[in-house]
N, CA, C and O atoms as a CHARMM CRD file, in Angstrom:
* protein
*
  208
    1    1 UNK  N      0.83400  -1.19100   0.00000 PROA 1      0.00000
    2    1 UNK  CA     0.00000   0.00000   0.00000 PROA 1      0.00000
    3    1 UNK  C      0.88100   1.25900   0.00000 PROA 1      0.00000
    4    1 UNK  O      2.01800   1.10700   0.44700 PROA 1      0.00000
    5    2 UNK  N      0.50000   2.57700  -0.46800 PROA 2      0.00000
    6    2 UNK  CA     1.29400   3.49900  -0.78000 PROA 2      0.00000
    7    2 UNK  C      1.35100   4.42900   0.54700 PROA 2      0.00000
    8    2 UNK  O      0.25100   4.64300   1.05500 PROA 2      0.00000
    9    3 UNK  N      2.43000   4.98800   1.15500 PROA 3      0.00000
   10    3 UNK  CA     2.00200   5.49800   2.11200 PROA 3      0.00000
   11    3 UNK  C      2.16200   7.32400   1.22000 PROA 3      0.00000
   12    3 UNK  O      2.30300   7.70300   0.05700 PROA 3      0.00000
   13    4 UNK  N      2.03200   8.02400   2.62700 PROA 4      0.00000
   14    4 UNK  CA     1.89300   9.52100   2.35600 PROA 4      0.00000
   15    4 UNK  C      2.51900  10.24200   3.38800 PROA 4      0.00000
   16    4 UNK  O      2.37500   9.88800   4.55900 PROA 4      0.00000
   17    5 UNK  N      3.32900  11.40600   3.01500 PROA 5      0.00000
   18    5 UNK  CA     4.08200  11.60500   4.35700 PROA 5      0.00000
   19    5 UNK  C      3.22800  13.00300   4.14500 PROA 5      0.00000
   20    5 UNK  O      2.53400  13.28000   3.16700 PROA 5      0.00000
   21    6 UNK  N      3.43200  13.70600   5.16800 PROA 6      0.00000
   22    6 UNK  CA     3.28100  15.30700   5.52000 PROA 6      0.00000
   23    6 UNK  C      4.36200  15.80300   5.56600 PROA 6      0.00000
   24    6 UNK  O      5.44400  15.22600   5.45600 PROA 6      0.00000
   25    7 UNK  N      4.08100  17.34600   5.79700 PROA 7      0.00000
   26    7 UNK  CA     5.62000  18.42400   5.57200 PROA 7      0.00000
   27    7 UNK  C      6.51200  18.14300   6.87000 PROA 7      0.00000
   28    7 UNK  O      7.72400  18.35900   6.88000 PROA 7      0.00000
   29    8 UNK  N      5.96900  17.76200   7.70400 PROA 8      0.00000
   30    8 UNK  CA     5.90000  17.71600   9.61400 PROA 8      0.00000
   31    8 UNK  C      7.21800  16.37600   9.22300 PROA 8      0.00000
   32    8 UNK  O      8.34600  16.37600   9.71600 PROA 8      0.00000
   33    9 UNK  N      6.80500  15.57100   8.46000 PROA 9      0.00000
   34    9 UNK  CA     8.02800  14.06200   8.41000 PROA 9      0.00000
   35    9 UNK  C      6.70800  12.98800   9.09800 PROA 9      0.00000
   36    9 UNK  O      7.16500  11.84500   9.07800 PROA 9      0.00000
   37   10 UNK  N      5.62800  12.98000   9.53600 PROA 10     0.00000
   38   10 UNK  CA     4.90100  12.43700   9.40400 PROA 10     0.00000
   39   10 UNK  C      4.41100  11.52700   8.98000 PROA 10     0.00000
   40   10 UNK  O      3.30700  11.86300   8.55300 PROA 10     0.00000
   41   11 UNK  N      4.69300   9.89100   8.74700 PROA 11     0.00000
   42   11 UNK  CA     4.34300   9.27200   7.50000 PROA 11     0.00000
   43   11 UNK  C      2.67800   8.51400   7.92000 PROA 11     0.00000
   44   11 UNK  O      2.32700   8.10900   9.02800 PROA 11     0.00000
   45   12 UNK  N      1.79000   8.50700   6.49100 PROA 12     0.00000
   46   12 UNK  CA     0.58500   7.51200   7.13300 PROA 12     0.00000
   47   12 UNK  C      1.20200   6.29400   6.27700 PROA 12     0.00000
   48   12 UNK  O      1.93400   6.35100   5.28900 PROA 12     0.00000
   49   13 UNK  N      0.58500   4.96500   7.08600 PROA 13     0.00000
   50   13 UNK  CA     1.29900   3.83100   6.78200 PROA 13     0.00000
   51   13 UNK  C     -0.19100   3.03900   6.36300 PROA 13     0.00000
   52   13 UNK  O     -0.23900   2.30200   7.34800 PROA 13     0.00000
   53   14 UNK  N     -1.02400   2.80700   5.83400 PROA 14     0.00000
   54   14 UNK  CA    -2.18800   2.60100   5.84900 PROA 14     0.00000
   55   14 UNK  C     -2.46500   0.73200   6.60300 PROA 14     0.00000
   56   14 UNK  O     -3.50700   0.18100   6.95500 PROA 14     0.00000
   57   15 UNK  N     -0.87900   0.18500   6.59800 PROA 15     0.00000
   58   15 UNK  CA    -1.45500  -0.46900   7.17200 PROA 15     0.00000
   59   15 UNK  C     -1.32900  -1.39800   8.50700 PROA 15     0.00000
   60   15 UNK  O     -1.29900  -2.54000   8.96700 PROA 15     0.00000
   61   16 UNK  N     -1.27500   0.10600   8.78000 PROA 16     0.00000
   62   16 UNK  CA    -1.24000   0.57100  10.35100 PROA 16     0.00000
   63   16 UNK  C     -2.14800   1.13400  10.97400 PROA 16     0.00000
   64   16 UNK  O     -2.54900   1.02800  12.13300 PROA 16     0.00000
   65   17 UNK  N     -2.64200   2.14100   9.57000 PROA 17     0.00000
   66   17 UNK  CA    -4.15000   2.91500   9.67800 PROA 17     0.00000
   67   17 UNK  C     -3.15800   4.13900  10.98100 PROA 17     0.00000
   68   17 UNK  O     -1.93800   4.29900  11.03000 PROA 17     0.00000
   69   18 UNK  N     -4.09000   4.71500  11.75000 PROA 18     0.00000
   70   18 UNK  CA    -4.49200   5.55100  12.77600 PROA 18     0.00000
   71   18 UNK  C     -5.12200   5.14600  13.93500 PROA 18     0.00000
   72   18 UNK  O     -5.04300   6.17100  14.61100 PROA 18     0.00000
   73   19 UNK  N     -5.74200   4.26000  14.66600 PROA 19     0.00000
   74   19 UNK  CA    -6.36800   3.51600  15.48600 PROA 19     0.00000
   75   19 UNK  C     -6.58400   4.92600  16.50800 PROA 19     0.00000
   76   19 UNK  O     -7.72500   5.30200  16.77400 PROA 19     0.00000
   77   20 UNK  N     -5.50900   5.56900  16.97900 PROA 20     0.00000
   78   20 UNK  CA    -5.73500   6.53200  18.20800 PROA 20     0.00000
   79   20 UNK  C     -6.58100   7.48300  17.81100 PROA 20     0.00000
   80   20 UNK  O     -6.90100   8.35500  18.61900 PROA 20     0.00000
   81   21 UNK  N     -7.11300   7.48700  16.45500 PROA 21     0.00000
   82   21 UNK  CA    -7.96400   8.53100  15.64400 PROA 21     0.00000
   83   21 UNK  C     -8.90600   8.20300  14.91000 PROA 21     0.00000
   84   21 UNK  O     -9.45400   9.02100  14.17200 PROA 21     0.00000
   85   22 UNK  N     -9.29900   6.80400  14.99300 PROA 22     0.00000
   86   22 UNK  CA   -10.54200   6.23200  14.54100 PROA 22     0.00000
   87   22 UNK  C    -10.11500   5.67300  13.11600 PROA 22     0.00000
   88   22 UNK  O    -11.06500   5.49400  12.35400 PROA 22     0.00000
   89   23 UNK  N     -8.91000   5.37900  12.64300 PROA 23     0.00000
   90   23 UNK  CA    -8.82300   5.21600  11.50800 PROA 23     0.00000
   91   23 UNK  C     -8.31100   3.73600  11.52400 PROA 23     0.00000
   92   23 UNK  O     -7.26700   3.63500  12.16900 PROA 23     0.00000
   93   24 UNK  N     -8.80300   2.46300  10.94200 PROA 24     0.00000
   94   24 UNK  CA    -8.69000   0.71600  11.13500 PROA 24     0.00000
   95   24 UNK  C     -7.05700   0.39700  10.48800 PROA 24     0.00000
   96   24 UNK  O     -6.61700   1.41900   9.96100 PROA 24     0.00000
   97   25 UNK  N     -6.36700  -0.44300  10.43900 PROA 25     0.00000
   98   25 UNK  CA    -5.52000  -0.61600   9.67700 PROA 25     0.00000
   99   25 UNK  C     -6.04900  -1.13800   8.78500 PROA 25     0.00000
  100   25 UNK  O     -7.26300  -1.33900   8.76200 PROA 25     0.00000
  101   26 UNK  N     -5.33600  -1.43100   7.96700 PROA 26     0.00000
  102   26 UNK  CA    -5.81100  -1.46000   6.23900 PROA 26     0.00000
  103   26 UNK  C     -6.35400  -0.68400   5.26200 PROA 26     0.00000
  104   26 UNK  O     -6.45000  -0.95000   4.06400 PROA 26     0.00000
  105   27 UNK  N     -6.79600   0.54700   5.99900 PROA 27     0.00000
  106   27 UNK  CA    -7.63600   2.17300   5.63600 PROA 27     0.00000
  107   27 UNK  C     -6.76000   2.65700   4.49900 PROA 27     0.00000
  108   27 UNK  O     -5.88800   3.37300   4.99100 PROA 27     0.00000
  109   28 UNK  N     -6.64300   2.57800   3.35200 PROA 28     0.00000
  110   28 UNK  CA    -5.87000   3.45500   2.40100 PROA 28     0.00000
  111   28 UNK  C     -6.01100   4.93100   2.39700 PROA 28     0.00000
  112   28 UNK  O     -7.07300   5.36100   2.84800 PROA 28     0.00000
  113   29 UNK  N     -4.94700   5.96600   1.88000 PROA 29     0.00000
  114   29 UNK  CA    -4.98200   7.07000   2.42300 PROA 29     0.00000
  115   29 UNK  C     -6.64600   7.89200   1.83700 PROA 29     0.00000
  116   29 UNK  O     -7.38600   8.66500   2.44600 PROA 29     0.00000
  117   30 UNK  N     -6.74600   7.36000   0.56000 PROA 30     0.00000
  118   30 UNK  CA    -7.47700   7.82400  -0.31400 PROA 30     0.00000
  119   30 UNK  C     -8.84300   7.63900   0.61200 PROA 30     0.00000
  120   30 UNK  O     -9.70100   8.52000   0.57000 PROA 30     0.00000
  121   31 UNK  N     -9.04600   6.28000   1.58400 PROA 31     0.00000
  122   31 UNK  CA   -10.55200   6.54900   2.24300 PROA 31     0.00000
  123   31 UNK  C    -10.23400   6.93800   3.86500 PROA 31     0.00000
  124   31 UNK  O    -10.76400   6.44600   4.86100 PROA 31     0.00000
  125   32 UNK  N     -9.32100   7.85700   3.80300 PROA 32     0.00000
  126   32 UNK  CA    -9.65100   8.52500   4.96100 PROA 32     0.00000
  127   32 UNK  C    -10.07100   9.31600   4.87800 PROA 32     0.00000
  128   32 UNK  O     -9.94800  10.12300   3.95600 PROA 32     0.00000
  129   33 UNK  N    -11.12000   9.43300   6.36400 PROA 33     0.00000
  130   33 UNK  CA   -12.34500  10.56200   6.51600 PROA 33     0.00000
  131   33 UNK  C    -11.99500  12.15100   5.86100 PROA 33     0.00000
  132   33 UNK  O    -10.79700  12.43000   5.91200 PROA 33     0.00000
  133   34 UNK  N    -12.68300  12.96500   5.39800 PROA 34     0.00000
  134   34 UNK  CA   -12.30200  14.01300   5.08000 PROA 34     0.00000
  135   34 UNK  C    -12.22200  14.80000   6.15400 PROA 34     0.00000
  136   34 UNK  O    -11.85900  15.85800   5.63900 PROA 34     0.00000
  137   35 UNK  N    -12.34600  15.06800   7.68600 PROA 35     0.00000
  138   35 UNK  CA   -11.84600  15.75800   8.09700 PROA 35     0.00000
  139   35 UNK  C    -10.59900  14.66300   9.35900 PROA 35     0.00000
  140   35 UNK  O    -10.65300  14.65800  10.58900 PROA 35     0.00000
  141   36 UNK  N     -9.87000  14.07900   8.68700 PROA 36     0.00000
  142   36 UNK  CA    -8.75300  13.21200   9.37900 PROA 36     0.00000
  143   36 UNK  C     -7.60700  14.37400   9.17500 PROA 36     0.00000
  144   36 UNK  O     -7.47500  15.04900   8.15400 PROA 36     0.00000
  145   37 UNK  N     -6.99800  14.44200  10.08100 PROA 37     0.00000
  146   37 UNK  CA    -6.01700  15.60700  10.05500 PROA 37     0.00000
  147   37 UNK  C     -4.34500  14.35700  10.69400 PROA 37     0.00000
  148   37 UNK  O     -4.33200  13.25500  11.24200 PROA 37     0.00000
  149   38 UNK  N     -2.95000  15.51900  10.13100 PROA 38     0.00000
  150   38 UNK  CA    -2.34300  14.25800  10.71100 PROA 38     0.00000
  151   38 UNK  C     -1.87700  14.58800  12.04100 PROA 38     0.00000
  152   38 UNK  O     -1.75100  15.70700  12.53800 PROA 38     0.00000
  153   39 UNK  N     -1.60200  13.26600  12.62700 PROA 39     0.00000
  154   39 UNK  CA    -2.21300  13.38500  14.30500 PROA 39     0.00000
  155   39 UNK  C     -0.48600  13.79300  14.98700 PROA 39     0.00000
  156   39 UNK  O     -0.31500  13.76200  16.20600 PROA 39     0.00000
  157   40 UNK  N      0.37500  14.06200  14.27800 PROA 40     0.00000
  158   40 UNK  CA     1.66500  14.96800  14.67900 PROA 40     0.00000
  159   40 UNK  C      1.49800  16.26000  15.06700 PROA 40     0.00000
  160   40 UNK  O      1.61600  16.72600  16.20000 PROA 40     0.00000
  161   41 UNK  N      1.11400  17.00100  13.68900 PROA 41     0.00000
  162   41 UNK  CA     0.47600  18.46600  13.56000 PROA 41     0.00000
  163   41 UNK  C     -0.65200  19.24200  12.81300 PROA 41     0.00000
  164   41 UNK  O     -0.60500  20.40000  12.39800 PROA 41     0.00000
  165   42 UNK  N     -1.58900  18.42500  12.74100 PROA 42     0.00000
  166   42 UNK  CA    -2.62300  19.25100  12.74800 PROA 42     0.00000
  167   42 UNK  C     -2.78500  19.34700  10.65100 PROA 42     0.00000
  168   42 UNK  O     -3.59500  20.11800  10.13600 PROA 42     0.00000
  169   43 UNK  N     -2.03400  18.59800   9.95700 PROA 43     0.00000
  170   43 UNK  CA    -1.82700  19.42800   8.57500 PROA 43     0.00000
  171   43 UNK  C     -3.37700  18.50200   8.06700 PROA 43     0.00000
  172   43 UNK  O     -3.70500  17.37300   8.43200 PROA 43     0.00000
  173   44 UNK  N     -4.09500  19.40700   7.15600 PROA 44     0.00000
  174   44 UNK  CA    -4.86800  18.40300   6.27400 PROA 44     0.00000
  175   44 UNK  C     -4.32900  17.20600   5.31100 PROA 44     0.00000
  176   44 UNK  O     -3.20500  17.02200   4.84500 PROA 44     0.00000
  177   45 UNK  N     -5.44000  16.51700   5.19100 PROA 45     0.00000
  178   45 UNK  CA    -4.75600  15.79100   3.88700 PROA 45     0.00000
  179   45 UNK  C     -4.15700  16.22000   3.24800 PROA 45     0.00000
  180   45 UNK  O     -3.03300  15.73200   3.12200 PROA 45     0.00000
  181   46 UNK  N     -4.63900  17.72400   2.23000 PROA 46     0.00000
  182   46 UNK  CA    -4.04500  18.03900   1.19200 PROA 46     0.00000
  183   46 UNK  C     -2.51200  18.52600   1.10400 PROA 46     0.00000
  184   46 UNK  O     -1.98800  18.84400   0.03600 PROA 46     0.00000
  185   47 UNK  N     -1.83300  18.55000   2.38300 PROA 47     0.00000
  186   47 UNK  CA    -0.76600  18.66300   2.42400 PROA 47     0.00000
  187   47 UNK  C      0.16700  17.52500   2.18900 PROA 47     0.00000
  188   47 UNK  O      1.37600  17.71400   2.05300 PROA 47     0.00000
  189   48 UNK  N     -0.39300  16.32500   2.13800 PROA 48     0.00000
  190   48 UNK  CA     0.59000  14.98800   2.15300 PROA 48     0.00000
  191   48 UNK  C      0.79700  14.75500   1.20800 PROA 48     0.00000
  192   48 UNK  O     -0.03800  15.07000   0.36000 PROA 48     0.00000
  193   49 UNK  N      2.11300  14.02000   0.76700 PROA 49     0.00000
  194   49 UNK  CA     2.99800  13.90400  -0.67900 PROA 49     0.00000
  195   49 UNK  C      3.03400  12.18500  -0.44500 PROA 49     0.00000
  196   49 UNK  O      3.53900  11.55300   0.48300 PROA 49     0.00000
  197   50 UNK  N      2.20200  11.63300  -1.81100 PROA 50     0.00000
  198   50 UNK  CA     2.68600  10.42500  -2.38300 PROA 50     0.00000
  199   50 UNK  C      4.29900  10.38900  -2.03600 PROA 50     0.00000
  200   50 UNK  O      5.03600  11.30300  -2.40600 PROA 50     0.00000
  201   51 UNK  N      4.86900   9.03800  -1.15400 PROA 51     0.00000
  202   51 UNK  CA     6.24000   8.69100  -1.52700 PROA 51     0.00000
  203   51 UNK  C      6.01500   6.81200  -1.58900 PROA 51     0.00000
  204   51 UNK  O      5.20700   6.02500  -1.09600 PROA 51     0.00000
  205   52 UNK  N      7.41600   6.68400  -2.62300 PROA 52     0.00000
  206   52 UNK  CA     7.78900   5.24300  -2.50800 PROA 52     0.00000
  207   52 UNK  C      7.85400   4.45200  -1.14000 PROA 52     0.00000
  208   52 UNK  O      8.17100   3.26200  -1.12900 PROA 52     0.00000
């Protein structure tokens, strides 16, 4: 699964998910909730960068 980092160094791992934030493992970034913020600092989704 592809993860997504934020500017913060932040990475989401999807399959790890978020659990402390309601988010299951196996959750790909693409169906997280629209107001899931990342739980380091606060950035929206739209700040996170596709990486390898």
């Amino acid at each position: 699964m592809t993860k997504y980092e934020c500017p913060c160094g932040y990475v989401y791992e999807p399959e790890l998910g978020d659990p402390e934030n309601g988010v299951e493992p196996g959750t790909p970034f693409e169906n997280l909730p629209d107001d899931w913020v990342c739980p380091k600092c606060g950035a929206e989704k739209e700040f996170f960068e596709k990486i390898d």
